[in-house]
PyMOL Python script that loads the backbone (N, CA, C, O; Angstrom):
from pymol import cmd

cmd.read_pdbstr("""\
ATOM      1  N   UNK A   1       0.836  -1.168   0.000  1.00  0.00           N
ATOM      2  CA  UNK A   1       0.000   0.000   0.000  1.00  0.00           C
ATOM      3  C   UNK A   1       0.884   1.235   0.000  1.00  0.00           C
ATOM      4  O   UNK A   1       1.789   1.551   0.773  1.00  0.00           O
ATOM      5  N   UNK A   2       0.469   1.753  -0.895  1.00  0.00           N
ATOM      6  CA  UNK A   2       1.457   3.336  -0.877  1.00  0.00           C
ATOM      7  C   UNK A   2       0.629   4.590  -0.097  1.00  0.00           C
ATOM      8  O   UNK A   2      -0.599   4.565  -0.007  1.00  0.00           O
ATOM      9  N   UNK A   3       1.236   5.405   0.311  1.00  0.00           N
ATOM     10  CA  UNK A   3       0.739   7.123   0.555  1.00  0.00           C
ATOM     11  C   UNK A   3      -0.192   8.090  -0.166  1.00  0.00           C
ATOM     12  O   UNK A   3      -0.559   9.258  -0.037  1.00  0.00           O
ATOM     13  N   UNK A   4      -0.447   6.851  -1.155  1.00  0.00           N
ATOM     14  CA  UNK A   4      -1.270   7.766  -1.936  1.00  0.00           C
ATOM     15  C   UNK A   4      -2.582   6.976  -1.879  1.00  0.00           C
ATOM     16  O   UNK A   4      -3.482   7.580  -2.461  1.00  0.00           O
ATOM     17  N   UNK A   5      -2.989   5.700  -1.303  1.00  0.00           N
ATOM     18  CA  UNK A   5      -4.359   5.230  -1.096  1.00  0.00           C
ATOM     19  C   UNK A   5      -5.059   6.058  -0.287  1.00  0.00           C
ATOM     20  O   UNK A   5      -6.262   6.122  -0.543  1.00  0.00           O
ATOM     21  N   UNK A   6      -4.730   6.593   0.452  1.00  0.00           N
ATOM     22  CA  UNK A   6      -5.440   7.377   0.806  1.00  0.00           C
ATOM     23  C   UNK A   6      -6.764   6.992   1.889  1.00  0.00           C
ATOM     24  O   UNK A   6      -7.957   7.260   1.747  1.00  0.00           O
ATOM     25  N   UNK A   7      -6.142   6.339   2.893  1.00  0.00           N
ATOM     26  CA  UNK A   7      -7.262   5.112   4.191  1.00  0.00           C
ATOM     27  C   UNK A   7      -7.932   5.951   4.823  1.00  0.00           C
ATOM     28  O   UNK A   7      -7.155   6.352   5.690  1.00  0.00           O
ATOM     29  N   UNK A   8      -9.086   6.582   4.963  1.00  0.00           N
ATOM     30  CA  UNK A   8      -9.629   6.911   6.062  1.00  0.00           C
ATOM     31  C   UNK A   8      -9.194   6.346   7.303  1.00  0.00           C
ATOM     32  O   UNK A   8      -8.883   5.155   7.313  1.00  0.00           O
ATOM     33  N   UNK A   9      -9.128   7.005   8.316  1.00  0.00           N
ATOM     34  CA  UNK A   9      -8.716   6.720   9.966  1.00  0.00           C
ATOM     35  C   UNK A   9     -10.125   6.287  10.452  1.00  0.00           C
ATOM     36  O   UNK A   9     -11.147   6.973  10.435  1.00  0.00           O
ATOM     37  N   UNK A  10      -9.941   4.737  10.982  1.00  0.00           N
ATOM     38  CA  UNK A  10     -11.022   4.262  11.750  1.00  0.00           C
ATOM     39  C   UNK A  10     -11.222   4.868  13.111  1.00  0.00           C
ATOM     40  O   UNK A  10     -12.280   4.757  13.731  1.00  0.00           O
ATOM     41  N   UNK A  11     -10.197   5.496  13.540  1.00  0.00           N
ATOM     42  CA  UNK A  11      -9.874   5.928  14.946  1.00  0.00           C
ATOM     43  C   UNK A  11     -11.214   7.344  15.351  1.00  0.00           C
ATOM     44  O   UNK A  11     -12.008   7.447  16.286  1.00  0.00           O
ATOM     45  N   UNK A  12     -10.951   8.181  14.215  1.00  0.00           N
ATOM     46  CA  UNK A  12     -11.499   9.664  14.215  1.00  0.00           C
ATOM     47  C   UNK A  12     -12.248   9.411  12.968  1.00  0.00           C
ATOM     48  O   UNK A  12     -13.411   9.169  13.292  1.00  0.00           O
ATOM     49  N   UNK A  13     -12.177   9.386  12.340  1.00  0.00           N
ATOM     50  CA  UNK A  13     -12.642   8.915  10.624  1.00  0.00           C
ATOM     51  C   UNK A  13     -12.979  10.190  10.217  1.00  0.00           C
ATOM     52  O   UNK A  13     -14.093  10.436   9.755  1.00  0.00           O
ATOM     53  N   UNK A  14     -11.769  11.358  10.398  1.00  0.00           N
ATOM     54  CA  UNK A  14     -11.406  12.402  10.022  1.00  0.00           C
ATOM     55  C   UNK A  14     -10.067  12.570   8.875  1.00  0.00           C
ATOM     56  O   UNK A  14      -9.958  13.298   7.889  1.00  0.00           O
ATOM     57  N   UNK A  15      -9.226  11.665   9.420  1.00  0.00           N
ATOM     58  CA  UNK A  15      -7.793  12.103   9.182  1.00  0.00           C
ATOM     59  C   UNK A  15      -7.792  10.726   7.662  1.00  0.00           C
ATOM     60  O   UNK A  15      -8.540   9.881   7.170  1.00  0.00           O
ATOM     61  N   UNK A  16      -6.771  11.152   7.527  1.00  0.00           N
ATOM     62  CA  UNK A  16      -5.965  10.390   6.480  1.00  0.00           C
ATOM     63  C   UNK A  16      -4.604   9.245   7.285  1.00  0.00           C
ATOM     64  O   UNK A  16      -3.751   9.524   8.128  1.00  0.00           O
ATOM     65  N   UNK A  17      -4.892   8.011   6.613  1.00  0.00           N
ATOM     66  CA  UNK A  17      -3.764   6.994   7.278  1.00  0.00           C
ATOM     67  C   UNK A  17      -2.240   7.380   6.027  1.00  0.00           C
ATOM     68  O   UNK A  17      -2.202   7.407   4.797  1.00  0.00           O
ATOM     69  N   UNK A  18      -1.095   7.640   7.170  1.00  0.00           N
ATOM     70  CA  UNK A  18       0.277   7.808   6.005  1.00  0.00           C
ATOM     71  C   UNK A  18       1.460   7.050   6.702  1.00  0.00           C
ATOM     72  O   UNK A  18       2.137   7.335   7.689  1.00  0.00           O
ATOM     73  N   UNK A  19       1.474   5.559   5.498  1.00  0.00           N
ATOM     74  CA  UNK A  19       2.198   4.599   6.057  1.00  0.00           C
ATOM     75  C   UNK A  19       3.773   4.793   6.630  1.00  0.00           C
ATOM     76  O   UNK A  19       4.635   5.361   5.959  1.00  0.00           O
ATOM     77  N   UNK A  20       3.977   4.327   7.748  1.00  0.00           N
ATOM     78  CA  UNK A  20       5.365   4.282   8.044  1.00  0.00           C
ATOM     79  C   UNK A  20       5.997   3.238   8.059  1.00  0.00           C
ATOM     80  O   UNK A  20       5.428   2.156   7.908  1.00  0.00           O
ATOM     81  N   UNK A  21       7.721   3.382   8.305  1.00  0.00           N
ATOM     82  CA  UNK A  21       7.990   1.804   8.696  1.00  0.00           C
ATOM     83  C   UNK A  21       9.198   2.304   9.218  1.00  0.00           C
ATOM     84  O   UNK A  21       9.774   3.303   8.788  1.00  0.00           O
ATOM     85  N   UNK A  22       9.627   1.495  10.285  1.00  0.00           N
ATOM     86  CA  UNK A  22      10.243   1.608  11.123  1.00  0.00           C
ATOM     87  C   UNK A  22      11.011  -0.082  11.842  1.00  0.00           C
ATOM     88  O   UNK A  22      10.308  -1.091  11.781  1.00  0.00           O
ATOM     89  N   UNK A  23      12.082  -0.146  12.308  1.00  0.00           N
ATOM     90  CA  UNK A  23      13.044  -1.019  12.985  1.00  0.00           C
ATOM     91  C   UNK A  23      12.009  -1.371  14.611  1.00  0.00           C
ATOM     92  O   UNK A  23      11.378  -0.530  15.251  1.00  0.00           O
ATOM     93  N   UNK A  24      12.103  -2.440  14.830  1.00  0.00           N
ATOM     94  CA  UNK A  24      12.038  -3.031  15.863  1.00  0.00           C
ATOM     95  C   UNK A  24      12.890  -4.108  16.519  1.00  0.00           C
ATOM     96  O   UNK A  24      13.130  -5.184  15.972  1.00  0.00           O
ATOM     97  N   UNK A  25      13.413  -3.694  17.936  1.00  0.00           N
ATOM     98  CA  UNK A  25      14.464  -5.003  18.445  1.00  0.00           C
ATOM     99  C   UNK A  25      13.577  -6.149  18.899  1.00  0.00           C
ATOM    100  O   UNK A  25      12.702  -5.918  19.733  1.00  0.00           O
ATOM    101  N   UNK A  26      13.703  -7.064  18.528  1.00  0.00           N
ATOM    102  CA  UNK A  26      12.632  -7.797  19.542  1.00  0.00           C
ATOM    103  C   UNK A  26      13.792  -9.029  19.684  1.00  0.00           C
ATOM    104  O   UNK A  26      14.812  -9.123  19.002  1.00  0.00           O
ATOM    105  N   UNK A  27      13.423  -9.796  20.583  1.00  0.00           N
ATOM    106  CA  UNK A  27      14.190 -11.591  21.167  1.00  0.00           C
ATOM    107  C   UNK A  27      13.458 -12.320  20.751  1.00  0.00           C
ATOM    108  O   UNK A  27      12.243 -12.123  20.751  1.00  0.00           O
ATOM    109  N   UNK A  28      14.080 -13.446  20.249  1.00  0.00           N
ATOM    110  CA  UNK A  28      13.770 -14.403  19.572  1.00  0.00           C
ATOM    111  C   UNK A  28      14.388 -15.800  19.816  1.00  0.00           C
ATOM    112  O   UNK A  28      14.931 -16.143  18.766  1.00  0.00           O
ATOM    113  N   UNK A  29      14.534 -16.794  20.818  1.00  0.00           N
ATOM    114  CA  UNK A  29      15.102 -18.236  21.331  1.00  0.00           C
ATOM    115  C   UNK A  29      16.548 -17.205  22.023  1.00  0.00           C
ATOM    116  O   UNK A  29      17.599 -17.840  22.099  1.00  0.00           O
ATOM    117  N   UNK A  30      16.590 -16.091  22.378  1.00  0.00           N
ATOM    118  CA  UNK A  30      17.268 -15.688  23.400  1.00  0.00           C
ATOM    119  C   UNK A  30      18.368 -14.813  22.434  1.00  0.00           C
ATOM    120  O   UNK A  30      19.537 -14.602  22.758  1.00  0.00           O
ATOM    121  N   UNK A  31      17.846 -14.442  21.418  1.00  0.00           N
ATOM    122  CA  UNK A  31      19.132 -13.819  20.004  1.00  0.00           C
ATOM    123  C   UNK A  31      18.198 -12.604  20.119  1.00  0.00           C
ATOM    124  O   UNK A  31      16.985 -12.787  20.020  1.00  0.00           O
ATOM    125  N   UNK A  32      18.788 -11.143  20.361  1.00  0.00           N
ATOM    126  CA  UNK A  32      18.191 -10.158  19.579  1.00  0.00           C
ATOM    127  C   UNK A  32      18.456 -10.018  18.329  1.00  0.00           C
ATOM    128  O   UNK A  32      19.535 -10.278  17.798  1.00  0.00           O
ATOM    129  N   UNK A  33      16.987  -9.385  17.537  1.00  0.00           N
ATOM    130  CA  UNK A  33      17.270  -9.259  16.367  1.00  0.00           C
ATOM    131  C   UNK A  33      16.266  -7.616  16.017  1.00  0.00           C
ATOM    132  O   UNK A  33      15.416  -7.090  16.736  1.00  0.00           O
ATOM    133  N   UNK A  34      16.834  -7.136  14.560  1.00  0.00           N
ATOM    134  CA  UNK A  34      16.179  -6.196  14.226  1.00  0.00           C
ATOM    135  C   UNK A  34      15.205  -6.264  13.116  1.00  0.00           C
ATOM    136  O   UNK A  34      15.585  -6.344  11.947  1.00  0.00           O
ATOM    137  N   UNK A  35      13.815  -6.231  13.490  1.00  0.00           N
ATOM    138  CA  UNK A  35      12.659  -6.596  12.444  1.00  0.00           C
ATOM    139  C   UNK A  35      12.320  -5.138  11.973  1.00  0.00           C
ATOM    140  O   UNK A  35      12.376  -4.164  12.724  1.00  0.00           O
ATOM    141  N   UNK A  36      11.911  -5.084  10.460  1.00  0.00           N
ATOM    142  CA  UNK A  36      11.081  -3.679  10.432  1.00  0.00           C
ATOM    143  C   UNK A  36       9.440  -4.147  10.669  1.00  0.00           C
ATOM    144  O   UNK A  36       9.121  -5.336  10.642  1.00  0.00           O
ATOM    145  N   UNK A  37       8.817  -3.456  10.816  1.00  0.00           N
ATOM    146  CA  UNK A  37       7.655  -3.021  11.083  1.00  0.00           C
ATOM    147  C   UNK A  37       6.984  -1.825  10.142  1.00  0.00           C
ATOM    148  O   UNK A  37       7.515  -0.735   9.933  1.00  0.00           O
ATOM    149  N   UNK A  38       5.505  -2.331   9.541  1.00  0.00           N
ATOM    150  CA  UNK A  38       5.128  -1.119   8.852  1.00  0.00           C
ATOM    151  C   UNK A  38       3.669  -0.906   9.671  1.00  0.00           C
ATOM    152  O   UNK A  38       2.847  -1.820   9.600  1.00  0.00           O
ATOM    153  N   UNK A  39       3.406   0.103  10.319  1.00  0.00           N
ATOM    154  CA  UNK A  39       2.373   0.878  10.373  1.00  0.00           C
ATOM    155  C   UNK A  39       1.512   2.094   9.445  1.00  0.00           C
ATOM    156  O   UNK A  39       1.512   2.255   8.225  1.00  0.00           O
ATOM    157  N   UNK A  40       0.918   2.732  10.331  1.00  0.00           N
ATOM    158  CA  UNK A  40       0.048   3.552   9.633  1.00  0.00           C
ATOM    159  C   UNK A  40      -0.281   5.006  11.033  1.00  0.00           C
ATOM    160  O   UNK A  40      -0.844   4.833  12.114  1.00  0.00           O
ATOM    161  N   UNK A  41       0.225   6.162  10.556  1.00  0.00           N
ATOM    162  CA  UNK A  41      -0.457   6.911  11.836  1.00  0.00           C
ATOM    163  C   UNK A  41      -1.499   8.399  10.711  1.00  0.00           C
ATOM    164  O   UNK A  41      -1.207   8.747   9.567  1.00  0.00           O
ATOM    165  N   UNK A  42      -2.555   8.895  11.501  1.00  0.00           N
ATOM    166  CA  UNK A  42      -3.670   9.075  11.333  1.00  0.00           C
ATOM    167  C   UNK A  42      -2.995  11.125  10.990  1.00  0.00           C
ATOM    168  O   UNK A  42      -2.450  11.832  11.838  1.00  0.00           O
ATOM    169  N   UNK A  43      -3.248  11.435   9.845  1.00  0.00           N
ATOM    170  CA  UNK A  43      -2.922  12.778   9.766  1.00  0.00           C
ATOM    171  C   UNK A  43      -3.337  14.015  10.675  1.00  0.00           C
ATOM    172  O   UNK A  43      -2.644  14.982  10.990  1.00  0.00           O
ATOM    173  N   UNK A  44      -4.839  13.684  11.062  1.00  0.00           N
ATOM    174  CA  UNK A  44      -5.898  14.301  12.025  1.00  0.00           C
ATOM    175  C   UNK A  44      -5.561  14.157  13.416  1.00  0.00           C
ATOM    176  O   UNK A  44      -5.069  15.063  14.089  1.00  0.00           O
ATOM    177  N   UNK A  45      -5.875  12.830  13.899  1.00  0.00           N
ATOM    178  CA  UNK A  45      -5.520  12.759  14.903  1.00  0.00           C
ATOM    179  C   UNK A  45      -4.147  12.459  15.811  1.00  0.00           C
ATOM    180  O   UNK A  45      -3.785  12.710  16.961  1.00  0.00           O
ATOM    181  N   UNK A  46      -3.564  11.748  14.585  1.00  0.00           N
ATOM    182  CA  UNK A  46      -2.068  10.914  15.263  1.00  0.00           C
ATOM    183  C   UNK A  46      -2.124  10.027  16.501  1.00  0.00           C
ATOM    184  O   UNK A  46      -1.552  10.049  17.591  1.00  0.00           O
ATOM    185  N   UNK A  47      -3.303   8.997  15.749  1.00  0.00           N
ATOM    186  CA  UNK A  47      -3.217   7.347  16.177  1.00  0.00           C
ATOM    187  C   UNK A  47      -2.276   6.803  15.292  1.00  0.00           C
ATOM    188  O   UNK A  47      -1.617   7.109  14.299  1.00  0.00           O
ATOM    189  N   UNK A  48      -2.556   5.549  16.323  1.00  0.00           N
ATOM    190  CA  UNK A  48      -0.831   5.024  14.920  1.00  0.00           C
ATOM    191  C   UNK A  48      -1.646   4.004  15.421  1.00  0.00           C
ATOM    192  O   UNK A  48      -2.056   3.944  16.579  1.00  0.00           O
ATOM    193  N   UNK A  49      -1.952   2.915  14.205  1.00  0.00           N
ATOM    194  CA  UNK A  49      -2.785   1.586  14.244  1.00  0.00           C
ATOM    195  C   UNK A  49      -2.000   0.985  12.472  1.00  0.00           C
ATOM    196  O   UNK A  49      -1.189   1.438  11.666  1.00  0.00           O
ATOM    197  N   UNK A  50      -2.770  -0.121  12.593  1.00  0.00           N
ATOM    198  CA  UNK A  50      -2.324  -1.331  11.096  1.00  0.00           C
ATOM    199  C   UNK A  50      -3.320  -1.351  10.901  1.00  0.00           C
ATOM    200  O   UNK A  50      -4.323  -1.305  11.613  1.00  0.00           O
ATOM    201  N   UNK A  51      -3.035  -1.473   9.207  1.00  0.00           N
ATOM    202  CA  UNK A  51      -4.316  -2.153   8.009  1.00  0.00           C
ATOM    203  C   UNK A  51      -3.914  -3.573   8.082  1.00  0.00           C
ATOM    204  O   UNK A  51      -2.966  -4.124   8.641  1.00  0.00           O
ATOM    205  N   UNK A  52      -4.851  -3.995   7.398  1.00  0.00           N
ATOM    206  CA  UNK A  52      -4.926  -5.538   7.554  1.00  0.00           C
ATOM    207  C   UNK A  52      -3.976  -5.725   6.383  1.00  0.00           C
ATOM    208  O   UNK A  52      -3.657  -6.914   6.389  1.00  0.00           O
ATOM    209  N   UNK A  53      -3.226  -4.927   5.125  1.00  0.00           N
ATOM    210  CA  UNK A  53      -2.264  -5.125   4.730  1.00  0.00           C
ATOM    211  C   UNK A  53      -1.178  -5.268   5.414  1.00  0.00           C
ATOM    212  O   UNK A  53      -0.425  -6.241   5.372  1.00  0.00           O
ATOM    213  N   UNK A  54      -1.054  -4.230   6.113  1.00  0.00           N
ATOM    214  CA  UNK A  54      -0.054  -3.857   7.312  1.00  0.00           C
ATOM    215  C   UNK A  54       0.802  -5.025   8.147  1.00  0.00           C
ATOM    216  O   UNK A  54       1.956  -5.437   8.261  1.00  0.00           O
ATOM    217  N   UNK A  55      -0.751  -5.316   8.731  1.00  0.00           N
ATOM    218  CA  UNK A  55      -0.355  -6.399   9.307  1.00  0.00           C
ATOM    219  C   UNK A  55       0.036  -8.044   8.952  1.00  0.00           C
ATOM    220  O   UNK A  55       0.645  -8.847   9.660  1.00  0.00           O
ATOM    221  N   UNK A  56      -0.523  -8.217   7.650  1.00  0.00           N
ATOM    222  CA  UNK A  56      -0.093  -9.281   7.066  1.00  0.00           C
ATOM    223  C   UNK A  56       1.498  -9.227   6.567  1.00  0.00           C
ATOM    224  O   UNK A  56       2.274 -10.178   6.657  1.00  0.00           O
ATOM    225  N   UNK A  57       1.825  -7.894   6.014  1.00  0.00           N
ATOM    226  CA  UNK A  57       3.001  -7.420   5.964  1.00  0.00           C
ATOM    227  C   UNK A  57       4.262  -8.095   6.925  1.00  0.00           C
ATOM    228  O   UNK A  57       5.239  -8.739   6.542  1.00  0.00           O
ATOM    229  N   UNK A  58       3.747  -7.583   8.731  1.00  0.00           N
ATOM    230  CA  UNK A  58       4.339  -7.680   9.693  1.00  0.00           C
ATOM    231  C   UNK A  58       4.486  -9.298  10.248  1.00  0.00           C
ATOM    232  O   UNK A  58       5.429  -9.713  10.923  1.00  0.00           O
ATOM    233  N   UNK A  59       3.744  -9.805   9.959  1.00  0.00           N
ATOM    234  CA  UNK A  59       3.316 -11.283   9.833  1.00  0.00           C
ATOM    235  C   UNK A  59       4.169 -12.128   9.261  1.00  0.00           C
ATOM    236  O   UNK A  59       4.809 -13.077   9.714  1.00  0.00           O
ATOM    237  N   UNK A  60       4.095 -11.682   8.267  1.00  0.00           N
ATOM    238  CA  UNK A  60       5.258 -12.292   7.659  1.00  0.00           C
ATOM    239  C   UNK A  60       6.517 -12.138   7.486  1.00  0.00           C
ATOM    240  O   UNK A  60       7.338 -12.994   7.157  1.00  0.00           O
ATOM    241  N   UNK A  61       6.692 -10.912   7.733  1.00  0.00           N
ATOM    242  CA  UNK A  61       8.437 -10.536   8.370  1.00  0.00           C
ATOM    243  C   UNK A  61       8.891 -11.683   9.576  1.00  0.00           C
ATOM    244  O   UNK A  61       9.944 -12.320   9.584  1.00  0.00           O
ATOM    245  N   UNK A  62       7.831 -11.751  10.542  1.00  0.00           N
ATOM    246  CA  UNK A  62       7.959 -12.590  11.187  1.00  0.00           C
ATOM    247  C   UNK A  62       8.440 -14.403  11.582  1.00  0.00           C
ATOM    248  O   UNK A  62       9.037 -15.070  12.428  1.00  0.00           O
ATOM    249  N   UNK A  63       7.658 -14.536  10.246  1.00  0.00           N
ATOM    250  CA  UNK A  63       7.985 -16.172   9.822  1.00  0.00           C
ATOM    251  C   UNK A  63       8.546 -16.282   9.238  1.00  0.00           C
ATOM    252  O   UNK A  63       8.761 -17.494   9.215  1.00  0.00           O
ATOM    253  N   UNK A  64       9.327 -15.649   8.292  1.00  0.00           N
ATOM    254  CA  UNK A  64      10.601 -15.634   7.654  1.00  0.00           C
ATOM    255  C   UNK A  64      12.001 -15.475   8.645  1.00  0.00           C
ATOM    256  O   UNK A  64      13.054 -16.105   8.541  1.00  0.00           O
ATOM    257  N   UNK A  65      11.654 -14.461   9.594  1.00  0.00           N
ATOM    258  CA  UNK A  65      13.036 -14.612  10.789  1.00  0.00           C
ATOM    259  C   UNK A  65      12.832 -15.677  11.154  1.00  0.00           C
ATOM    260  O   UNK A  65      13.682 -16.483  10.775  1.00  0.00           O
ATOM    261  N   UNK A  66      11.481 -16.357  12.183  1.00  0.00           N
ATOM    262  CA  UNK A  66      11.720 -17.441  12.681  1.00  0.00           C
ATOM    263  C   UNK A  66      12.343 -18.827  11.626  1.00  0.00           C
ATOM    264  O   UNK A  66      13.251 -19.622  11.871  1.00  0.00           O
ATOM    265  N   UNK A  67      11.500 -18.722  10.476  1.00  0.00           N
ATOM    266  CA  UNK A  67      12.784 -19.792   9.309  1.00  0.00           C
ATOM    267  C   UNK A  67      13.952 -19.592   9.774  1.00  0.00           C
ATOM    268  O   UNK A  67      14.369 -20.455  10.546  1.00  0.00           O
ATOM    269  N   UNK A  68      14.662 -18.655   9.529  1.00  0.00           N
ATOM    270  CA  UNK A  68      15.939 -18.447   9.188  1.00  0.00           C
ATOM    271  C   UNK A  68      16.716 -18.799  11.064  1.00  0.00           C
ATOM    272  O   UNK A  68      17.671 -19.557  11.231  1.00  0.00           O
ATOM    273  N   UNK A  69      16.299 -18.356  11.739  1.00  0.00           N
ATOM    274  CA  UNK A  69      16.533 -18.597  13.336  1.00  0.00           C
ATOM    275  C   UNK A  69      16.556 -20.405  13.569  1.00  0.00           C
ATOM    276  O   UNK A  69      17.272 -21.160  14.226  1.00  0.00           O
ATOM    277  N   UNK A  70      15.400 -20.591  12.677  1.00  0.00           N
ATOM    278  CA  UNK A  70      15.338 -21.884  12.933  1.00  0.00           C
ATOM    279  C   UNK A  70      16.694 -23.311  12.176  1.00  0.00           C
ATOM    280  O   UNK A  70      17.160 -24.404  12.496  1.00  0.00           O
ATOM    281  N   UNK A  71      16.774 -22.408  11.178  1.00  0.00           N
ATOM    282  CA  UNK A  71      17.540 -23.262  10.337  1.00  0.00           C
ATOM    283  C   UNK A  71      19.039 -23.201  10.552  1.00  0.00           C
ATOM    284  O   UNK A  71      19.886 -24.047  10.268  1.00  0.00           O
ATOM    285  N   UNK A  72      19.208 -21.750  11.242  1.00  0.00           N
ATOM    286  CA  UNK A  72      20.894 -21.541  12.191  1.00  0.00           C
ATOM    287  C   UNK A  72      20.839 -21.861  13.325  1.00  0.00           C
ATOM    288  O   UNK A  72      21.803 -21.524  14.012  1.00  0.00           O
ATOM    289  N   UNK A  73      19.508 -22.776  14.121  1.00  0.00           N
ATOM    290  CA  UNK A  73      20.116 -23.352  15.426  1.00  0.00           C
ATOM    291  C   UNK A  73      19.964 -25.262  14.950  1.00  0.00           C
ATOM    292  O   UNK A  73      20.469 -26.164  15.619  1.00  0.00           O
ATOM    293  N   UNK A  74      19.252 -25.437  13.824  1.00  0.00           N
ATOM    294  CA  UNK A  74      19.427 -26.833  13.208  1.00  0.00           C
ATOM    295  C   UNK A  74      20.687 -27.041  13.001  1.00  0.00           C
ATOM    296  O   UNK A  74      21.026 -28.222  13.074  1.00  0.00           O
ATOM    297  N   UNK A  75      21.691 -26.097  12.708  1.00  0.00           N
ATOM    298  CA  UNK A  75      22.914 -27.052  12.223  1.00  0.00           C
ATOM    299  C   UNK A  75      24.005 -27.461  12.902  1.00  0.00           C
ATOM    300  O   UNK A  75      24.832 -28.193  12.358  1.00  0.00           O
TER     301      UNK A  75
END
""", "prot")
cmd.dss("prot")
cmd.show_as("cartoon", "prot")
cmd.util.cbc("prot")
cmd.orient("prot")
């Protein structure tokens, strides 16, 4: 989804949603690692929530680290 769809804010359902993305540290079997993350914050109000793109997005960033985590403590 680009900046130019243009999401109404469920929050206020005033504002305009304008996607971000951003680094997250999170632990993972005791390894930090750095995931990005894409959100959405609200032009009007400045909620910061996910589209269900968003989050499928984030979802799957997810199961791709755990693959890869998984397959460097298999060997």
């Amino acid at each position: 989804m680009s900046n130019t769809d243009q999401i109404i804010c469920r929050i206020c359902d005033e504002g305009r949603l304008d996607t971000r993305i951003m680094k997250n540290t999170i632990e993972y079997q005791g390894v930090q690692y750095k995931l990005q993350a894409v959100y959405s914050v609200c032009d009007f109000c400045g909620s910061e929530q996910a589209t269900g793109d968003e989050l499928r997005v984030n979802k799957q960033a997810m199961i791709e680290l755990r693959k890869v985590v998984h397959e460097l403590f298999a060997r």
